[in-house]
Steps between C-alpha positions, in 0.01 A plus 500: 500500500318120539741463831313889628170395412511139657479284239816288636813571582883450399614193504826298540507460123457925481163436325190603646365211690081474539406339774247300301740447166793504617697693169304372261349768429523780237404883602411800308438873603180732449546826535204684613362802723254293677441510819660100645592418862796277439571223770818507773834337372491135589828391712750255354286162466787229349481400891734185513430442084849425314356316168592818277900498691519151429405433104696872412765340239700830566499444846425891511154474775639514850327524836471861503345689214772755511758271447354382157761509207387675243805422303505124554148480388555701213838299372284223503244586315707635204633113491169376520386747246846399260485117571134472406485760192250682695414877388452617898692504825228255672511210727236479769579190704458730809173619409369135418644396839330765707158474671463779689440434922599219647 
């Protein structure tokens, strides 16, 4: 729904990608009946930006974001969340490395 509205779009790392932010952002919904205008999708903006493809430890962001693997990404974060006793599935390097337009 945030890629619809304009707030950023999908990114090489398959997260939603602000062009002001980058990821690092969190998003919530409101449901309502009022009446809101909601801006145009905004086209791909990564533009020549690799920093998220290049820090991935799973090696799981490629050029296109089609082509991300789900699976890789996800094998590694149940080491990550096994090696460090963690309670979640979480890593975030990508989002930390991502700044939005370039």
């Amino acid at each position: 729904m945030a890629v619809l509205a304009g707030l950023g779009w999908t990114g090489r790392n398959n997260l939603l990608v602000n062009p002001d932010f980058g990821a690092q952002l969190r998003y919530n919904s409101v449901l309502t009946d009022m009446p809101l205008e909601a801006d145009a999708p905004l086209a791909f903006g990564c533009a020549r930006c690799h920093a998220c493809v290049g820090v991935c430890p799973a090696g799981a962001i490629k050029d296109e974001p089609a082509d991300f693997d789900h699976k890789g990404c996800f094998a590694k974060l149940k080491v990550f969340k096994n090696e460090r006793n963690l309670g979640q599935h979480i890593c975030g390097i990508c989002v930390k490395a991502c700044g939005g337009r370039v």
